[in-house]
C-alpha positions as CSV (number, residue, x, y, z in Angstrom):
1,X,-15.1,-20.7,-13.1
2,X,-16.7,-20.1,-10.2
3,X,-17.4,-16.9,-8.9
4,X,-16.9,-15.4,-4.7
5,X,-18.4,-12.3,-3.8
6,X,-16.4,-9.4,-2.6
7,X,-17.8,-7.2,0.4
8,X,-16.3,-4.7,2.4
9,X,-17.6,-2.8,5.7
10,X,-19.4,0.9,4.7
11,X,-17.5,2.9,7.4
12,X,-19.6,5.2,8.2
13,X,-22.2,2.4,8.7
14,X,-21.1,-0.7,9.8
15,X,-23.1,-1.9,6.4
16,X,-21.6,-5.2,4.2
17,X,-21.6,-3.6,0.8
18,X,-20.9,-6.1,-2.6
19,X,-18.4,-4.6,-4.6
20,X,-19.1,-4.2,-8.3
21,X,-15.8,-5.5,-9.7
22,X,-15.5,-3.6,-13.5
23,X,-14.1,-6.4,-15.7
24,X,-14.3,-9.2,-13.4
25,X,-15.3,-11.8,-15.6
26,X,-12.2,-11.0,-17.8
27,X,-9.6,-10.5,-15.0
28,X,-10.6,-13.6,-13.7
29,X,-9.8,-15.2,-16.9
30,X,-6.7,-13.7,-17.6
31,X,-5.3,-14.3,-14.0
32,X,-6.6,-17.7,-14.4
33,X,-6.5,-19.8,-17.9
34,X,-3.9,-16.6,-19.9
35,X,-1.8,-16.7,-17.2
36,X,-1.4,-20.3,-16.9
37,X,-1.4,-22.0,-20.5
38,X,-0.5,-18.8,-22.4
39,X,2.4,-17.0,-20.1
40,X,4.0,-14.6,-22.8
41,X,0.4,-13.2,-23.7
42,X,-0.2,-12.9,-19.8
43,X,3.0,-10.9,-19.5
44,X,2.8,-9.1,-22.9
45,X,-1.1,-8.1,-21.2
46,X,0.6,-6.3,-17.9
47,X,3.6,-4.4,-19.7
48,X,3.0,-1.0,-19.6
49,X,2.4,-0.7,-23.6
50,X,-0.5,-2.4,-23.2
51,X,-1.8,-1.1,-19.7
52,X,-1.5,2.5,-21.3
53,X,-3.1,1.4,-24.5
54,X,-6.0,-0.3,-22.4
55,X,-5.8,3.4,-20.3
56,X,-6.3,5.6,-23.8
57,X,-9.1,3.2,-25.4
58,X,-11.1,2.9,-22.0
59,X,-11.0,6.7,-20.9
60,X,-10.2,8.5,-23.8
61,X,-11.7,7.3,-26.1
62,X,-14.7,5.3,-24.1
63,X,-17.8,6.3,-25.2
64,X,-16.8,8.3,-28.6
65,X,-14.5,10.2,-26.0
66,X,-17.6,12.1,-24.2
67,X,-20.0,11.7,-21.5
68,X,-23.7,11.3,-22.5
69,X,-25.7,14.6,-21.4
70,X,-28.0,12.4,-19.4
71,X,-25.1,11.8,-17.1
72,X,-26.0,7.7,-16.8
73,X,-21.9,7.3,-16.6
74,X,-21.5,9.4,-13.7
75,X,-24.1,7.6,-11.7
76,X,-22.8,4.6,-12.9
77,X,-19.7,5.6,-11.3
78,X,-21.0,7.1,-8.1
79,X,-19.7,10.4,-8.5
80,X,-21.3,13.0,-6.6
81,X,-21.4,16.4,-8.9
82,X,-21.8,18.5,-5.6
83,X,-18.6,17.7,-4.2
84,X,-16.5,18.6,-7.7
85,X,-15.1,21.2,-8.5
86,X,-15.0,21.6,-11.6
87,X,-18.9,21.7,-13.7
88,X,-20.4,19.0,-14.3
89,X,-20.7,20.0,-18.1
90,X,-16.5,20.1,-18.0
91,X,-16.6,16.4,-17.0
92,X,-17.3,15.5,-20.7
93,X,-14.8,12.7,-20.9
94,X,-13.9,9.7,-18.7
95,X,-10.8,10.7,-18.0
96,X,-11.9,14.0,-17.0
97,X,-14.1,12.4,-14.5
98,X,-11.1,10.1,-12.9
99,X,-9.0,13.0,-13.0
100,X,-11.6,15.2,-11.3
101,X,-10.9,17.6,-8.0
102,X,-12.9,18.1,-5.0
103,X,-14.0,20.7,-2.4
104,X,-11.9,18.4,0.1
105,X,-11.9,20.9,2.9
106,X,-15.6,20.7,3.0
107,X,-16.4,17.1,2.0
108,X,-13.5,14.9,3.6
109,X,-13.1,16.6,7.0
110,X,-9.7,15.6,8.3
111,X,-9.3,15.2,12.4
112,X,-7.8,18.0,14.2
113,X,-5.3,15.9,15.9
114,X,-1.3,16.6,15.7
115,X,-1.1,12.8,15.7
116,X,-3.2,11.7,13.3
117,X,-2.6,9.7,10.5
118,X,-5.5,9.9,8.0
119,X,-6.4,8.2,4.7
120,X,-4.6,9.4,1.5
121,X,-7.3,8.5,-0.7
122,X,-10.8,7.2,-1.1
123,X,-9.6,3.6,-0.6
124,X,-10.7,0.0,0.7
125,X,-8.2,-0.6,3.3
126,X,-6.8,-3.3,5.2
127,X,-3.8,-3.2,7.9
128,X,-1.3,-5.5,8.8
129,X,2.3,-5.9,10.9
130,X,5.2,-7.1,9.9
131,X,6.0,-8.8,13.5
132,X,5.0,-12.6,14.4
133,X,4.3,-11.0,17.5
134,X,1.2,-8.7,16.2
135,X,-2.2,-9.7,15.7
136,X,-1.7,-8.4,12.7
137,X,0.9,-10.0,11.3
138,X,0.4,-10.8,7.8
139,X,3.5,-12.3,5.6
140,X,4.0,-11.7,2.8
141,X,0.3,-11.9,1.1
142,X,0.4,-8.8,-0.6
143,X,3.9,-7.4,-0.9
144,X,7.7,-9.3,-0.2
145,X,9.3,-6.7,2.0
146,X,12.7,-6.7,0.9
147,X,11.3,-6.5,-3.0
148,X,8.4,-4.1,-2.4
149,X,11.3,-1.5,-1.0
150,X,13.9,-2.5,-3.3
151,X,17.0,-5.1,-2.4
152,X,19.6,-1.9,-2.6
153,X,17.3,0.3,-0.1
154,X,19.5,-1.0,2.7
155,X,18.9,2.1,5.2
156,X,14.9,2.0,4.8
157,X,14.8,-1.8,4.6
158,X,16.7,-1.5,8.2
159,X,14.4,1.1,9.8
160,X,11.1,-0.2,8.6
161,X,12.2,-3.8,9.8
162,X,9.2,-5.3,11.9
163,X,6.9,-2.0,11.1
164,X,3.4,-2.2,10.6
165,X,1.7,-1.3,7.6
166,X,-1.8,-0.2,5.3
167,X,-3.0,-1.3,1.9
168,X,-5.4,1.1,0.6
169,X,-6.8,-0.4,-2.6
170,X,-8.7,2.7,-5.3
171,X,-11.3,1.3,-7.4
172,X,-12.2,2.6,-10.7
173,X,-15.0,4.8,-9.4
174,X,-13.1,6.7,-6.7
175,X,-11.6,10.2,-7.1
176,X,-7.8,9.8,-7.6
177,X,-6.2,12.4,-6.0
178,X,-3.6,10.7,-3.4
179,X,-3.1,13.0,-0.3
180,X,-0.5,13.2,2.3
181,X,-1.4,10.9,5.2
182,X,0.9,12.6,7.6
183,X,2.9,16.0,8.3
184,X,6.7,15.8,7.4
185,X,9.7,16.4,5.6
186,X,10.9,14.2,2.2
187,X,14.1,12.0,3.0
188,X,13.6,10.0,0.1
189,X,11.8,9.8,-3.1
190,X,12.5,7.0,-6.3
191,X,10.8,5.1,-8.7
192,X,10.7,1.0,-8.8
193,X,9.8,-0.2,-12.5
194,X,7.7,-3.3,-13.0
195,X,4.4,-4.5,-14.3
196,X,0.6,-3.2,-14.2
197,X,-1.3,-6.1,-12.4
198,X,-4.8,-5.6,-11.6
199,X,-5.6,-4.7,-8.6
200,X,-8.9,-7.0,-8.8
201,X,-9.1,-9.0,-5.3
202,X,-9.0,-12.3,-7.9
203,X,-5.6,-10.8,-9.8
204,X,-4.2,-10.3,-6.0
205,X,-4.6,-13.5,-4.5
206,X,-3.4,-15.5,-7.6
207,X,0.1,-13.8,-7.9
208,X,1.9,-14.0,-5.6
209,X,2.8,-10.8,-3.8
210,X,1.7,-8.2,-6.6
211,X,2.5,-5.0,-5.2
212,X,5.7,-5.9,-5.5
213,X,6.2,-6.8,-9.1
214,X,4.3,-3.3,-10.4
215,X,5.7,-0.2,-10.7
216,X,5.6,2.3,-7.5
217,X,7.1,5.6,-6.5
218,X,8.4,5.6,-2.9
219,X,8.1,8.7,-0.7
220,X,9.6,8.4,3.0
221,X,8.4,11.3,5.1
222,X,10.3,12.2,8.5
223,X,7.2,12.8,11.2
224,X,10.2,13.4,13.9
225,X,10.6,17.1,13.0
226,X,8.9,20.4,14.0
227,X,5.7,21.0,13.1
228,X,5.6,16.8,12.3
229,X,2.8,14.4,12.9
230,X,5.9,12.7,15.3
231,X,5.2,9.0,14.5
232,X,8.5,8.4,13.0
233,X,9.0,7.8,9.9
234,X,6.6,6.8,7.3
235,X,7.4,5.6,4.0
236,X,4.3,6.2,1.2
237,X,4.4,3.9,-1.6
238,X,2.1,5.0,-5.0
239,X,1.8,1.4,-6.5
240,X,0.3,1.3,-10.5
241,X,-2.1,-1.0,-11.7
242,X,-3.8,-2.1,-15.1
243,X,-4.6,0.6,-17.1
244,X,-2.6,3.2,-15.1
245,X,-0.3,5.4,-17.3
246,X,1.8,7.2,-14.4
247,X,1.8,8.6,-11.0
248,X,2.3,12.1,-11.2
249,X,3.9,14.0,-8.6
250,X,2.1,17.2,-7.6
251,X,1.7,18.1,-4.3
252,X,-0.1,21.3,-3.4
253,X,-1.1,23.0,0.3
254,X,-3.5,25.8,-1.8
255,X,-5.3,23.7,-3.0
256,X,-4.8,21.9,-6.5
257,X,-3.1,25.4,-7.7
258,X,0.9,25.8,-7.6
259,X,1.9,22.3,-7.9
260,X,5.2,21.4,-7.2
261,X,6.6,17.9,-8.0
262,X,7.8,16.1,-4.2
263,X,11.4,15.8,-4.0
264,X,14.0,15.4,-0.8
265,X,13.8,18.3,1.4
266,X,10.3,19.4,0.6
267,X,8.0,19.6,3.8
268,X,4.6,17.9,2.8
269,X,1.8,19.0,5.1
270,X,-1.0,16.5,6.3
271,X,-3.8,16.2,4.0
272,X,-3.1,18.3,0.7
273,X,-2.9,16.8,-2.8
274,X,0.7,14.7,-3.4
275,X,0.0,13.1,-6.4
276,X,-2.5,11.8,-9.0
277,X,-3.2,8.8,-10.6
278,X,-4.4,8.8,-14.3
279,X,-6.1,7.3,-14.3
280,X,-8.7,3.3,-13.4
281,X,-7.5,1.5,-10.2
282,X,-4.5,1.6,-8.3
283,X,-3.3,1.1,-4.2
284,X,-1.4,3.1,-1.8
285,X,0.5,1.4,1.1
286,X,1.4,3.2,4.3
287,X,4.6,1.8,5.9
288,X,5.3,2.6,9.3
289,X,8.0,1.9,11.9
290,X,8.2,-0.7,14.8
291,X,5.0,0.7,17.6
292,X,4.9,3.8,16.3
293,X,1.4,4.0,15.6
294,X,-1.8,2.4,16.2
295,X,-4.9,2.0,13.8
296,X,-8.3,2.6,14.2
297,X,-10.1,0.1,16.3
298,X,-12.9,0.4,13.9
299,X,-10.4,-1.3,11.2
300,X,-9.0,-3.7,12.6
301,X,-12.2,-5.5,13.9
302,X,-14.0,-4.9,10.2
303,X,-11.4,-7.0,9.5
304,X,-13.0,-10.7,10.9
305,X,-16.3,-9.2,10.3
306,X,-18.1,-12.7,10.7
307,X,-21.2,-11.7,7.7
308,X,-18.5,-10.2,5.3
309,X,-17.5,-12.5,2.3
310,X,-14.2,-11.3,0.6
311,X,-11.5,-13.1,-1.8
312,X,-8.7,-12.0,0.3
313,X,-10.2,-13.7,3.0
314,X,-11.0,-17.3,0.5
315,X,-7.8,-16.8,-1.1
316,X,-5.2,-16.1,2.0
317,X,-6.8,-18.2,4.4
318,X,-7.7,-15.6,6.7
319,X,-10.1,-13.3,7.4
320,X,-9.4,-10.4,5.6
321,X,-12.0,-7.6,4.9
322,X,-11.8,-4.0,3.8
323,X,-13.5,-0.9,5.5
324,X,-14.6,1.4,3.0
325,X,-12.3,5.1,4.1
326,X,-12.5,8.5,2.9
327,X,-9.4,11.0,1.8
328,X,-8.1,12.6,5.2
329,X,-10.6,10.4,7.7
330,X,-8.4,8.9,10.5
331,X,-6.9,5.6,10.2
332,X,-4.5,5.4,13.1
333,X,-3.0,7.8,15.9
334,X,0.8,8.4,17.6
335,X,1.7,5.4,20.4
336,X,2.1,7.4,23.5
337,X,5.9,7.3,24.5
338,X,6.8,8.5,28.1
């Protein structure tokens, strides 16, 4: 089985960075021989029994359940103790440190901007349209539009119609926290069931149009009201992977404290907690309306960086790499209407 490199852009940078993929080797084999000669073991592998068994063994009880004192797992990891906030002595478990908080308003600046629309997570991103007339039209690589929203969403399926979008893929390392991308009020809010695909690049680019097919809670915001980011509206999809055991709801603007779980009606403002993972890998995608936004040059050009190897790229045909964001950094601003 041979094996392609991933790389993504270092933001910050401009650096090519390899990705360490955790459990490559056996995603690969899964997504490759399982899921060909063996198709009820494949499927019986991405039900959510087994992706919340996988979750419990892995971070709960990983390592006899604690962290070794020399702190060889966090590094591992690359988590930086300075930005938690929590002890680093509390962070005895791996869940604990997936699950972890951060001093966000110090170490994820967010732009000052009305218009902004910033990051909701540590991520790899990649952006795309749904129009044949964009450059960045991509069909149907990582999501089916109609399926990814649901067939009986007639109303958002109508208003999203020719948008533009953003995949924003966690790995295993990052802090989970999922943050609001934009200011608004809740229109909508529901749950899609499904499976827990990997969000490996390999598992991606062998089924077809995963994103669809897992489980994902749908948030559309309204932007076009006072005190809004005024990009119309945005719809927020929290998709599960492999080894995710749910999304929880919990958005908070003091903080992580209060918590209230995001229904219709609530107003969400830009850049607070929403919701949290628990815990491994996962992806966010942004959905907005027809030229309503635009995203960061810096993006879109990582995108055909010519020294960058990546599996989307092999596997779609295309070139297709990831930039490296931070929670609450800027990925795209307001298309100035006159």
């Amino acid at each position: 089985m041979k094996t392609i490199q991933h790389q993504y852009i270092e933001r910050d940078s401009g650096t090519v960075r390899t990705e360490r993929l955790f459990g490559d080797r056996l995603v690969r084999f899964l997504y490759n021989s399982v899921r060909e000669n063996a198709p009820l073991l494949f499927r019986a592998f991405t039900s959510s029994w087994n992706s919340s068994l996988l979750g419990f063994m892995n971070y709960d009880l990983s390592l006899g359940g604690r962290i070794d004192r020399n702190g060889s797992f966090l590094r591992e990891c690359g988590v930086d103790l300075t930005e938690c906030l929590d002890s680093p002595e509390s962070l005895n478990t791996p869940r604990k440190v997936f699950e972890r908080k951060i001093r966000y308003r110090d170490c994820r600046p967010m732009p000052d901007d009305a218009d902004a629309v910033v990051s909701p997570a540590d991520a790899r991103v990649i952006v795309g349209s749904f129009r044949e007339t964009s450059g960045l039209f991509i069909k149907e690589k990582f999501f089916s539009y109609a399926e990814f929203f649901g067939h009986d969403k007639r109303e958002w399926l109508e208003r999203f119609r020719d948008g533009d979008f953003a995949v924003f893929r966690l790995t295993p390392d990052k802090y989970h926290y999922n943050h609001t991308p934009v200011s608004g009020q809740v229109l909508d809010i529901y749950e899609l069931t499904g499976d827990y695909h990997s969000c490996n690049p390999a598992a991606v680019v062998t089924v077809v149009t995963p994103y669809s097919k897992n489980k994902r809670v749908v948030t559309v915001i309204d932007t076009d009201v006072p005190g809004g980011t005024r990009v119309g509206l945005v719809a927020m999809v929290e998709v599960v992977a492999l080894m995710i055991g749910e999304i929880v709801q919990c958005y908070s603007d003091d903080e992580y404290r209060t918590p209230r779980p995001v229904m219709p009606g609530l107003f969400l403002y830009k850049g607070f907690p929403k919701s949290l993972y628990r815990p491994g890998s996962s992806t966010d995608v942004l959905i907005f309306q027809k030229e309503r936004i635009e995203f960061a040059a810096d993006i879109v050009q990582n995108m055909s960086h010519p020294a960058a190897v990546s599996r989307f790229s092999s596997g779609f045909g295309r070139p297709l790499v990831e930039t490296d964001v931070r929670v609450r950094s800027l990925i795209a601003k307001a298309v100035k209407t006159l």
